[in-house]
LOVEX-888685 format. One line per 2 residues: number of its first residue (from 1); for each residue z, y, x of C-alpha. Coordinates in Angstrom, 3 decimals. Each point is the difference from the previous one (the first is absolute). Layout:
BEGIN
NUM = Z Y X ~ ...
END
This chain:
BEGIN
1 = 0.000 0.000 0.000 ~ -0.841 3.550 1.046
3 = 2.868 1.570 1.819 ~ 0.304 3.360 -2.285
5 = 2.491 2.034 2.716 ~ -2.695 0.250 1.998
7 = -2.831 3.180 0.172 ~ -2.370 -2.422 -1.870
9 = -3.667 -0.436 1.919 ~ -1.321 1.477 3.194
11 = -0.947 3.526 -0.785 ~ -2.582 1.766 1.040
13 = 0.392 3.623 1.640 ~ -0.551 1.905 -2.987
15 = 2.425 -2.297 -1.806 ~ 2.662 0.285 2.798
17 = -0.106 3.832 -0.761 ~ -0.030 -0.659 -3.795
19 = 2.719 -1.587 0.480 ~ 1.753 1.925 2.860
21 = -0.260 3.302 -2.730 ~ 1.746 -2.063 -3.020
23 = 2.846 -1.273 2.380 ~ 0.829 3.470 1.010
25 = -0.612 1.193 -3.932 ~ 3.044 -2.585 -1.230
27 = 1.990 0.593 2.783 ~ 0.023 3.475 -0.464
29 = 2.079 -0.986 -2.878 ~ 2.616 -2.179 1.012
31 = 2.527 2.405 1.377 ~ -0.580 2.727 -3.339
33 = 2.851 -1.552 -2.029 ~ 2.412 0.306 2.357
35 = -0.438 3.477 1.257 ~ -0.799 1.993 -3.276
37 = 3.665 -0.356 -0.541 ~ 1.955 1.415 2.673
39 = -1.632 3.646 -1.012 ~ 0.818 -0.135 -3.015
41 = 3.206 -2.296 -0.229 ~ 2.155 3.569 -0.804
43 = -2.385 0.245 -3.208 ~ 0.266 -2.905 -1.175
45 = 4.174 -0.685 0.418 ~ -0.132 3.260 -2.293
47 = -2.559 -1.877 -2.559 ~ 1.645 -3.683 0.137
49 = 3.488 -0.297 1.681 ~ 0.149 -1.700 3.230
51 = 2.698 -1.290 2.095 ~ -0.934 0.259 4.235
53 = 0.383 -3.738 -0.349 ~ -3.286 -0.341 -2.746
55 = -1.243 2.845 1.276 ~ -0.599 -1.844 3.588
57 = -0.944 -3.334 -2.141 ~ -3.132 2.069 -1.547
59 = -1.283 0.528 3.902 ~ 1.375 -3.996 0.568
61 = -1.289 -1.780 -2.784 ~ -3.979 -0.257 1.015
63 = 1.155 -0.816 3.481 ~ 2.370 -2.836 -1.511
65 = -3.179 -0.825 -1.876 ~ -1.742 -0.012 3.485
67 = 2.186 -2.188 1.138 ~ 0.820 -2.631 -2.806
69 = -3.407 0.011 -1.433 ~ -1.499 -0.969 3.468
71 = -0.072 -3.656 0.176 ~ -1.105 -0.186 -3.933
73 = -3.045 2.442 1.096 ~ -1.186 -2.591 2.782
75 = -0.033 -2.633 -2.904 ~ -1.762 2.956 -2.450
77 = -2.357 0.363 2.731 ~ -1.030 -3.686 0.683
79 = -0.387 -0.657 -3.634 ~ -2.450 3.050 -1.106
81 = -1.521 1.066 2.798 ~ 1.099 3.371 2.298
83 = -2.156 2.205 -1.494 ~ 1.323 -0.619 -3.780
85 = 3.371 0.226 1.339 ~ 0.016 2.701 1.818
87 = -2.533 1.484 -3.532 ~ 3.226 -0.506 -1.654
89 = 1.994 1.161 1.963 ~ -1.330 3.447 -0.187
91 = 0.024 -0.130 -3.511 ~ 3.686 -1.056 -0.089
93 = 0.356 3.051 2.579 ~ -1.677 2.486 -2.492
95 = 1.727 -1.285 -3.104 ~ 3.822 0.094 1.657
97 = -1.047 3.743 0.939 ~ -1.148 0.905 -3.236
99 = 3.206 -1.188 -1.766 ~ 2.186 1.507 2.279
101 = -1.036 3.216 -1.702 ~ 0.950 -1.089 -3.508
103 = 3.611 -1.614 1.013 ~ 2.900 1.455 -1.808
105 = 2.446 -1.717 1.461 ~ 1.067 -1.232 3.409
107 = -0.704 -3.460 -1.015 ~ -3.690 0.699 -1.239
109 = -0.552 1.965 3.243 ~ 0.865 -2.610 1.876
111 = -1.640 -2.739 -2.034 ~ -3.340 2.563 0.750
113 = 0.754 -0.313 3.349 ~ 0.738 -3.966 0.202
115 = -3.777 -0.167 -1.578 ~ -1.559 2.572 2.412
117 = 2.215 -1.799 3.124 ~ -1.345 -3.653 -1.087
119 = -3.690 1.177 0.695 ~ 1.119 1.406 3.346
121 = 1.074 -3.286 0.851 ~ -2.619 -1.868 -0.649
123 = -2.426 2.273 1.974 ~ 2.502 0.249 2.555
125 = -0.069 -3.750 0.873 ~ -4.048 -0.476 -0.873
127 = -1.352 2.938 1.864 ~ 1.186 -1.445 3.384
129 = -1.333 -3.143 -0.190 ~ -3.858 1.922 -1.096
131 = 0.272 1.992 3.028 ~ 0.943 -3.307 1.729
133 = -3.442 -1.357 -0.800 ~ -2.227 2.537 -0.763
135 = 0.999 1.486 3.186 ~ 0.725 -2.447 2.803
137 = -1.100 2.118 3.215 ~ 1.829 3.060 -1.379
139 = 2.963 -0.819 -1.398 ~ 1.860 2.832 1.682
141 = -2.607 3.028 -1.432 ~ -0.355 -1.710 -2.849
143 = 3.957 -0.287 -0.714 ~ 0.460 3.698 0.779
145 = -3.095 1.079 -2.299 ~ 2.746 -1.737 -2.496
147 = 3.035 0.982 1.423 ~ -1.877 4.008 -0.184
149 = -1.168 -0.450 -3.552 ~ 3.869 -0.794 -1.251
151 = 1.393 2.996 1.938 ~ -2.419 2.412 -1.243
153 = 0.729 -1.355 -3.533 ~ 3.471 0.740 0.786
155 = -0.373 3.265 1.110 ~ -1.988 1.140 -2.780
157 = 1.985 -1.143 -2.437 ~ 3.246 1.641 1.649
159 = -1.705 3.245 0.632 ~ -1.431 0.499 -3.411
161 = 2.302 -1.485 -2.340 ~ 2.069 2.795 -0.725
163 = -3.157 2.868 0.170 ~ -1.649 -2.509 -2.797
165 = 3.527 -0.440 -1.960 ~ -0.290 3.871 -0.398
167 = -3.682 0.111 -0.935 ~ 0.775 -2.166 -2.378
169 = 3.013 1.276 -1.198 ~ 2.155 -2.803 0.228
171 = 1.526 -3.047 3.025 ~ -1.943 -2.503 -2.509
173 = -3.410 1.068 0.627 ~ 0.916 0.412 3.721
175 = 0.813 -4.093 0.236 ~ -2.818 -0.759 -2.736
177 = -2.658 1.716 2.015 ~ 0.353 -3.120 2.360
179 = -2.049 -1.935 -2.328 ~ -3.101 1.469 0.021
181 = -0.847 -0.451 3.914 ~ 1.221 -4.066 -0.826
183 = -2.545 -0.504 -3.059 ~ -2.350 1.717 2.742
185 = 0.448 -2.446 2.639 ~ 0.107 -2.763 -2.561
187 = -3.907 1.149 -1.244 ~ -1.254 -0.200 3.455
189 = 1.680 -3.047 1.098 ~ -1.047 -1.761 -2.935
191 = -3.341 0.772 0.904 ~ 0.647 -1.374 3.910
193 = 1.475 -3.341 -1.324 ~ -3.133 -0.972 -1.986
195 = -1.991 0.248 2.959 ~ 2.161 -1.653 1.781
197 = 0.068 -3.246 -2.446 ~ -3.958 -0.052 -0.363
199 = -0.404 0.340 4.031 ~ 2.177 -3.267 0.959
201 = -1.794 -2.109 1.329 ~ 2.194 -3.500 -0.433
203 = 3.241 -1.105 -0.812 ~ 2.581 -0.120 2.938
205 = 2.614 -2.440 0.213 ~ 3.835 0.987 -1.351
207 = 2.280 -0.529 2.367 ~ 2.924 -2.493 -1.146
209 = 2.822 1.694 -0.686 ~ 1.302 3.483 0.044
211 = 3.318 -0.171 1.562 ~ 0.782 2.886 1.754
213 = 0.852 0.162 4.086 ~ 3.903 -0.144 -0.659
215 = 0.314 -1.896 3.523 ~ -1.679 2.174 1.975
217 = 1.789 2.386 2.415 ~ -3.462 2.618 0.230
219 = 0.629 0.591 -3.675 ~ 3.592 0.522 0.314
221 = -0.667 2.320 2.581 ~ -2.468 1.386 -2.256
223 = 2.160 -0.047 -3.386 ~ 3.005 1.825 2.085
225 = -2.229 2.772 1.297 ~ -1.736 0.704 -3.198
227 = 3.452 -0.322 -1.846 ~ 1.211 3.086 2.000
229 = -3.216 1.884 -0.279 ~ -0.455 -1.130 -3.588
231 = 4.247 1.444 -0.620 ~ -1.153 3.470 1.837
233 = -3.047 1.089 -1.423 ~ 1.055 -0.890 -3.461
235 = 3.997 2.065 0.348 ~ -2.206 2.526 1.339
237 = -2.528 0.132 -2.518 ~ 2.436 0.012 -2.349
239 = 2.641 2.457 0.385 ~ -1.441 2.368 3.020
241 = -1.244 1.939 -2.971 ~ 3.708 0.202 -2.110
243 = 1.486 0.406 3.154 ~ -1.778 3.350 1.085
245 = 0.047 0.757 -4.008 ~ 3.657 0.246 -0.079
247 = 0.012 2.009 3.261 ~ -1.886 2.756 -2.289
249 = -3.596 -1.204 0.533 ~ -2.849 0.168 -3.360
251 = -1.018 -3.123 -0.910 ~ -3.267 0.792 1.360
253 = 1.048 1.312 3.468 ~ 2.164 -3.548 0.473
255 = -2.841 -2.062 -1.236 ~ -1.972 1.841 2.389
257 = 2.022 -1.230 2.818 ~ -0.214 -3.746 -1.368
259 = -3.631 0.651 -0.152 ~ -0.166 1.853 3.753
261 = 1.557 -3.263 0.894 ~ -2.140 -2.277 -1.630
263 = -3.071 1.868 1.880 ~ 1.379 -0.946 3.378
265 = 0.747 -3.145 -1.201 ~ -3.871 -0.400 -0.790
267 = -1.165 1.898 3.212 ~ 2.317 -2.569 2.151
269 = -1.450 -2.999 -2.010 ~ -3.971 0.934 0.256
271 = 0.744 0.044 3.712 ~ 2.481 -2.522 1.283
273 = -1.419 -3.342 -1.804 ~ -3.283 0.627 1.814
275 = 1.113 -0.306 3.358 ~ 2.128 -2.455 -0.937
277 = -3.040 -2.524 -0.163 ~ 0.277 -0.140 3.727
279 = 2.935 -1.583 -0.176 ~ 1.082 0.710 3.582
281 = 1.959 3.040 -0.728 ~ 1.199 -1.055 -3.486
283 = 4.305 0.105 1.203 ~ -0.408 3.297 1.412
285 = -1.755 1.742 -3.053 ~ 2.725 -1.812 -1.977
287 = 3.077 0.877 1.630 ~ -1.432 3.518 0.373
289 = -0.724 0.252 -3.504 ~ 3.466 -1.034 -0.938
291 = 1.659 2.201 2.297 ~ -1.876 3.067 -1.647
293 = 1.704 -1.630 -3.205 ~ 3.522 0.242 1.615
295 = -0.296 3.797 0.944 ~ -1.264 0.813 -3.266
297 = 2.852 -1.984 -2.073 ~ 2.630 1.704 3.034
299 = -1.588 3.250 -0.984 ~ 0.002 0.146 -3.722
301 = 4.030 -1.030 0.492 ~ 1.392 2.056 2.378
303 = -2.338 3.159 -0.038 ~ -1.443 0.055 -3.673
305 = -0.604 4.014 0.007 ~ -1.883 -0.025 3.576
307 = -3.735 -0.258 -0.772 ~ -0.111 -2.713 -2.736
309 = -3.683 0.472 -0.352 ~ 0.121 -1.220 3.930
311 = 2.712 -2.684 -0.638 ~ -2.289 -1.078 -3.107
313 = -2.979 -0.513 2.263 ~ 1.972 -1.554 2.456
315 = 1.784 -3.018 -1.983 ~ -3.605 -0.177 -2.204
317 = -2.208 -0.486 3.640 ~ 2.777 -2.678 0.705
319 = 0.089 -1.750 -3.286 ~ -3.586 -0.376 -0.606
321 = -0.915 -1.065 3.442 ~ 2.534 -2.597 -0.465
323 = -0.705 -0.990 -3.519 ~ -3.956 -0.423 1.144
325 = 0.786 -1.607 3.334 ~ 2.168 -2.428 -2.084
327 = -2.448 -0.785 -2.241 ~ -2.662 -0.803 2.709
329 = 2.265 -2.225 1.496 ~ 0.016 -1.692 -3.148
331 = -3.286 -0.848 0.347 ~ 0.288 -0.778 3.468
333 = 2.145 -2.564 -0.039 ~ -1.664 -1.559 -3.362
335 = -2.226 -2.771 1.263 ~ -2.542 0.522 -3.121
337 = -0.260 1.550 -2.828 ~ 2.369 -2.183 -2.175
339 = 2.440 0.032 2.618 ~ -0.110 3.498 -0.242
341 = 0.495 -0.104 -3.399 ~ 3.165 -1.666 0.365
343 = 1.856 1.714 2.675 ~ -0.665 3.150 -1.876
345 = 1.670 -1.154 -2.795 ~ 3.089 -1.622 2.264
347 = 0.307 3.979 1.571 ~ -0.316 1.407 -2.780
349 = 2.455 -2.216 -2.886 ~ 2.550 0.323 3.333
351 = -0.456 2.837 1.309 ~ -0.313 2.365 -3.546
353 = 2.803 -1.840 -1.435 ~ 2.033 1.518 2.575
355 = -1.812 3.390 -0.159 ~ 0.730 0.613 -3.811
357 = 3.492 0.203 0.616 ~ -0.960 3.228 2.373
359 = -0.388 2.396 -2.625 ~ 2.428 -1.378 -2.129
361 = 2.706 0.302 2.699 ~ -0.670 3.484 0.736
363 = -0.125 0.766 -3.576 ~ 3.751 -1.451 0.114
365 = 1.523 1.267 3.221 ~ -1.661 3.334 -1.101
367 = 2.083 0.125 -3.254 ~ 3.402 -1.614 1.971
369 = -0.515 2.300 2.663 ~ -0.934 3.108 -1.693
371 = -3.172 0.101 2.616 ~ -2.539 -1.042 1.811
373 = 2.136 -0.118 3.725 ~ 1.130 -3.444 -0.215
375 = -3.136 -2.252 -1.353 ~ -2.704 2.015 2.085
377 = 2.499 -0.591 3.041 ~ -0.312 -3.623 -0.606
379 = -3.491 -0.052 -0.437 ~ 0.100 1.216 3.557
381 = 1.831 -3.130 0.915 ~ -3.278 -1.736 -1.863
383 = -2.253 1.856 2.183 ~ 1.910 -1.510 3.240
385 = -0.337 -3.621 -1.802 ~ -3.697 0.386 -0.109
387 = -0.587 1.181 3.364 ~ 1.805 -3.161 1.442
389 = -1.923 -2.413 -1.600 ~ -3.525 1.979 0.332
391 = 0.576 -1.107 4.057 ~ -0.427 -3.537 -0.999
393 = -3.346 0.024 -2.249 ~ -2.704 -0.987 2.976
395 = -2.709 -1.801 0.305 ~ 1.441 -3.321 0.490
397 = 0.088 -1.114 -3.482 ~ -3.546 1.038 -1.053
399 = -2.214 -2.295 -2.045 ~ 3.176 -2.724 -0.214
401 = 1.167 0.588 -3.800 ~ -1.374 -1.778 -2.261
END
């Protein structure tokens, strides 16, 4: 039987770029229901009553969803194919945006959300294993053409959630907005996937099973890097904005920042995974990358009125190179494109597990504490975690998971 995780059939050039486009079109949307939120958080807790606690569990719940609906998304995958999957997917990613717009309570908001965050996980754990195949010589430019698309989704959504909230008179239209760019990238893809099914050329065999790499000490090293990096970007993403709110900031200026930070975040990511496909100098770019990530997280704590904007693009060039380097070494270490497919969903039901408690906990030191001095202190202590195990992801283990 045809193995479905895969890219499907040998493309041709023009269908590598067909298909290139459409991967960067849905990825462009898997970051949008996450940072919306933080701009306009203070809106809504005016709206629908929040506690920090939920309030943190609205930016948690699609990465829970990232990370519990991984494994069941390899399975989604093999049955119907990749490109229906990741077709619904986008839908699922439109539809959980749209109804976060119409929630009038905390539990329909984050019901919305739990929709949106089950299409993000399902693209999240396909996508890799396309780029996988599709994409075998380039796995590191092709990753951070990925990695890119997600951070500039990101960063538009932070920037221009509040400006749109105001345009359109209220926070709902500012989180319902998110839809339209989904449906978008759901039109187009839907278009890519049909060629895709009438150019294969012959079936492909299934691998056996689809049990994922628990043994395997690469994708431990893996799930622990990308658990910290995963735990950082998400805290960030979801409370830099409140944070430099309740210093006196507009809701636009602080999503600004999240979206300054997001930028860097892409700039670092467009670059790093490139080089990265010489392999040779893969430690150093990754323990660089991190440390970048440690003086912006040391910044933000201890010097939070000194340049932010600077801090911001700081922590962001650290995060993204990180989260993109990460990701290539994903593929790296995959020894095809199914095994791919299952160490990204190992890293990611591990490693986002742990990273939806990140905004959560802040939301709940933030409210015992009265601020944000304590958690954003020990997300410095995160940063340090990172940058120790970043010195042991070389080249040693690549091509042995499978």
């Amino acid at each position: 039987m045809a193995d479905p995780t895969a890219a499907g059939p040998r493309l041709t050039p023009r269908g590598l770029m067909a298909l290139a486009v459409a991967l960067v079109l849905v990825a462009l949307n898997l970051r949008t229901t996450v940072a919306s939120l933080p701009p306009l958080l203070a809106a809504v807790r005016e709206d629908i009553p929040l506690t920090g606690a939920v309030a943190g569990l609205l930016t948690a719940t699609p990465v829970l969803c990232m990370a519990w609906l991984a494994p069941p998304a390899v399975r989604i995958a093999r049955r119907w194919g990749a490109p229906v999957a990741t077709l619904a997917a986008v839908v699922l990613i439109s539809v959980g945006n749209g109804l976060r717009g119409l929630s009038g309570s905390s539990a329909a908001l984050l019901l919305a959300t739990l929709v949106a965050g089950a299409g993000v996980a399902t693209a999240g754990v396909v996508v890799p294993a396309v780029v996988k195949d599709a994409f075998p010589g380039r796995a590191g430019a092709a990753t951070g053409g990925y990695a890119v698309a997600m951070m500039l989704g990101a960063a538009t959504s932070a920037t221009f959630s509040a400006p749109l909230a105001n345009a359109l008179g209220s926070w709902r239209g500012g989180l319902s907005i998110w839809a339209l760019p989904a449906a978008a990238a759901a039109v187009l893809w839907a278009v890519v996937a049909r060629r895709l099914s009438r150019g294969a050329t012959g079936p492909r065999e299934r691998p056996p099973h689809v049990a994922l790499p628990w043994r395997s000490r690469p994708a431990w090293l893996l799930v622990a890097f990308m658990s910290a990096q995963s735990a950082l970007a998400y805290a960030y993403l979801g409370w830099l904005a409140p944070a430099y709110v309740e210093r006196g900031w507009s809701g636009f200026a602080a999503g600004a920042l999240v979206g300054v930070n997001n930028l860097a975040q892409l700039g670092a990511a467009l670059v790093l995974p490139a080089l990265a496909d010489r392999i040779a100098g893969f430690r150093r770019l990754v323990v660089g990358a991190v440390s970048l990530t440690v003086v912006g997280t040391a910044w933000f704590w201890l010097l939070p009125d000194a340049a932010p904007w600077l801090a911001s693009v700081v922590l962001g060039a650290g995060l993204g190179a990180g989260f993109a380097l990460g990701l290539t070494r994903i593929v790296h270490y995959a020894a095809d494109a199914q095994a791919s497919s299952r160490l990204t969903a190992l890293v990611f039901l591990v490693s986002y597990t742990v990273a939806a408690a990140a905004p959560v906990a802040v939301g709940v030191l933030h409210d015992t504490s009265g601020g944000f001095a304590l958690p954003f202190g020990l997300l410095v202590l995160l940063s340090l975690t990172q940058w120790t195990v970043a010195g042991r992801l070389g080249p040693d283990h690549i091509g042995t998971v499978r």
